[in-house]
C-alpha positions in Angstrom: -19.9 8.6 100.4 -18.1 5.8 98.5 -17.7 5.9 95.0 -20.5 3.5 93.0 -19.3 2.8 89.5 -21.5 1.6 86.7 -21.3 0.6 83.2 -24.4 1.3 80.4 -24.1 -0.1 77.4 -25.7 0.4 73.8 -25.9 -1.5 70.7 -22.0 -1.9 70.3 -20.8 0.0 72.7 -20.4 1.0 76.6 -19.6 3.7 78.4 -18.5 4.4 82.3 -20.3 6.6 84.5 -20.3 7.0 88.5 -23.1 8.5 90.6 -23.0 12.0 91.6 -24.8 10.9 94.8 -25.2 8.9 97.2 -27.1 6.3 95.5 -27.1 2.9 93.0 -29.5 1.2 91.4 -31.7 -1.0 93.2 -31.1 -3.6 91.0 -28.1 -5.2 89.2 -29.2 -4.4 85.6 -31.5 -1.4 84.4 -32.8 -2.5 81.0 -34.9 1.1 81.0 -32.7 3.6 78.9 -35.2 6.6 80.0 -34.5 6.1 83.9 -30.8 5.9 83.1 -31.0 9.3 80.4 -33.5 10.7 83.8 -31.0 10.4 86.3 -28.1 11.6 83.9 -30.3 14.9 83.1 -30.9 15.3 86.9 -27.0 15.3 87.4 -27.5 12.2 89.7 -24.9 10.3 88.0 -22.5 11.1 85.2 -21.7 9.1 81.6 -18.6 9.3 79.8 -17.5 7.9 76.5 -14.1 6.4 77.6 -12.7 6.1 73.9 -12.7 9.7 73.4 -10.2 10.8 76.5 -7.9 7.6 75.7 -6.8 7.9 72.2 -3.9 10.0 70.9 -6.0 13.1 70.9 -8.2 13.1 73.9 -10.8 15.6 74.5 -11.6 17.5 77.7 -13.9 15.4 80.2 -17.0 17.7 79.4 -16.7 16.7 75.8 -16.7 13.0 76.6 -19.9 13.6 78.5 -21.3 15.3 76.0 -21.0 12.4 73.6 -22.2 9.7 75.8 -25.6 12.2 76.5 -26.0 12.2 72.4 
């Protein structure tokens, strides 16, 4: 299984995520926000805020995904 990155984005901002499977999107850009939230709650692919495990005072990687879910 290779490793299939993806990038979501909201007003202002963007966050990384990778699929849990072995799967991808079968199209380049999902404008649906419910199939994307779907898949995340099915633990088919995972969403991470990226800011929060950079800065001088990261958190723990379940935190970051915790904020990218809210």
């Amino acid at each position: 299984m290779g490793l299939n990155p993806l990038v979501t984005t909201t007003s202002g901002h963007a966050f990384a995520g990778a699929w849990l499977i072995d799967e991808k999107l079968p199209i380049l850009c999902n404008d649906d926000p419910q199939d994307i939230r779907k898949r995340v709650d099915n633990r088919d692919l995972v969403l991470f805020e990226t800011t929060l495990i950079t800065n001088a005072s990261p958190v723990t990687f379940e935190q970051a995904k915790d904020h990218a879910r809210n």
